[in-house]
C-alpha positions as CSV (number, residue, x, y, z in Angstrom):
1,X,30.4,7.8,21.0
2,X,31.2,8.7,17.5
3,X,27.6,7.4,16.2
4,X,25.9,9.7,18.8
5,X,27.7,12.7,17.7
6,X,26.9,11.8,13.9
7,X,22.9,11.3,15.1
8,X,23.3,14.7,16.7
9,X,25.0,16.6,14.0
10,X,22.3,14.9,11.2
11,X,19.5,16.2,14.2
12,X,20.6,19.7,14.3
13,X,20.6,20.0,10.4
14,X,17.2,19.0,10.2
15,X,16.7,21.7,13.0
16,X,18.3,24.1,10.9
17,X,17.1,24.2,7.4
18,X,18.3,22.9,3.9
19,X,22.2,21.8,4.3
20,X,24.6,19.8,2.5
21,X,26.1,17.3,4.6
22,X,29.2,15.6,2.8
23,X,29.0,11.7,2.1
24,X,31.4,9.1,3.7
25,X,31.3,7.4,0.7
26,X,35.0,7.7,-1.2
27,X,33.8,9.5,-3.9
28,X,33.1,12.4,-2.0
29,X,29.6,13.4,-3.5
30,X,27.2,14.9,-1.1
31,X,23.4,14.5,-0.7
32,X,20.7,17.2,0.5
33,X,18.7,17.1,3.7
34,X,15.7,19.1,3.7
35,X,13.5,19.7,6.6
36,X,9.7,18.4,6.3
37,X,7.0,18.1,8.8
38,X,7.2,14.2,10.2
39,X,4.9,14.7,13.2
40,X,1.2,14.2,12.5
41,X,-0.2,12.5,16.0
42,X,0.5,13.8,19.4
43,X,2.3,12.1,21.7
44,X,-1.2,10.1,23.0
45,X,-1.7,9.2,19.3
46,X,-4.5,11.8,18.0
47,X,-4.0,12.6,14.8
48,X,-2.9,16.4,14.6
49,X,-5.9,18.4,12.6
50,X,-5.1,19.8,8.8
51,X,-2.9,23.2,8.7
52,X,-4.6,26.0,8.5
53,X,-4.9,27.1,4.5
54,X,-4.7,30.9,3.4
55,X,-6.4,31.0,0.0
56,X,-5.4,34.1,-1.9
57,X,-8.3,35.1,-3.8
58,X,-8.0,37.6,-7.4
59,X,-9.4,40.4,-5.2
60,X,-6.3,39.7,-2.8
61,X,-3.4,39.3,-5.4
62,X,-4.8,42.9,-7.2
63,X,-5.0,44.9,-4.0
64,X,-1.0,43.5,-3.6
65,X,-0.2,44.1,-7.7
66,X,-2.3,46.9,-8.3
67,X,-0.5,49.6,-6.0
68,X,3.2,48.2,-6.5
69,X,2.9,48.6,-10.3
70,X,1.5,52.3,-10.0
71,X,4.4,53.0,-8.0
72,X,6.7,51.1,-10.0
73,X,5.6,53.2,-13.3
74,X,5.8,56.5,-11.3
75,X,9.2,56.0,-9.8
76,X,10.4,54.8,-13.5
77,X,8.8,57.8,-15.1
78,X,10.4,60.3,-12.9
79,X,13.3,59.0,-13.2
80,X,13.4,58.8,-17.0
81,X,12.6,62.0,-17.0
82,X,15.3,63.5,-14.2
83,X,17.8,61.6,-17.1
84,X,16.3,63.4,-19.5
85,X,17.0,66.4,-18.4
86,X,20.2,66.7,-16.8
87,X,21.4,65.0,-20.4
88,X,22.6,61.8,-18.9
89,X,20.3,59.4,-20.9
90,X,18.6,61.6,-24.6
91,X,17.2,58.9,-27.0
92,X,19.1,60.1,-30.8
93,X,16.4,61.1,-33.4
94,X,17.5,59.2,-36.2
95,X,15.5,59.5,-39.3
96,X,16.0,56.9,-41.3
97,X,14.5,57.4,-44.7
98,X,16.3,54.9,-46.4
């Protein structure tokens, strides 16, 4: 009884992601499970075809960068300036001629 309840608890972590499960050892360390695809035939024994695999291409990556940093900079230079001006954030001009 008690190993089919330690089968299904180790079952359900695997089911559920990256978990610590604690040891039985006496020193109480712990070891990490983490989930990874084990099936690769079908249950008649064909081998399962390769994953499907989303290249991301240069022009890809700068239609994602491109736009967030324009609109990064924008937000940040509004905002530099709405401190500027209500006094909240004014750089000191310190000449220092020394």
């Amino acid at each position: 009884m008690a190993s089919s309840l330690g089968r299904l608890f180790r079952m359900s972590v695997l089911r559920n992601g990256r978990e610590t499960v604690p040891s039985t050892g006496a020193g109480g360390a712990r070891r990490t499970v983490t989930p990874h695809r084990s099936v690769v035939t079908t249950s008649s024994g064909a081998v399962l075809p390769k994953p499907k695999k989303t290249t991301f291409g240069l022009i890809r990556i700068a239609v994602v960068v491109v736009p967030f940093l324009y609109v990064g900079t924008r937000i940040s230079k509004n905002f530099a300036a709405l401190l500027e001006e209500h006094d909240i954030f004014v750089p000191e001009d310190d000449d220092d001629d020394d």
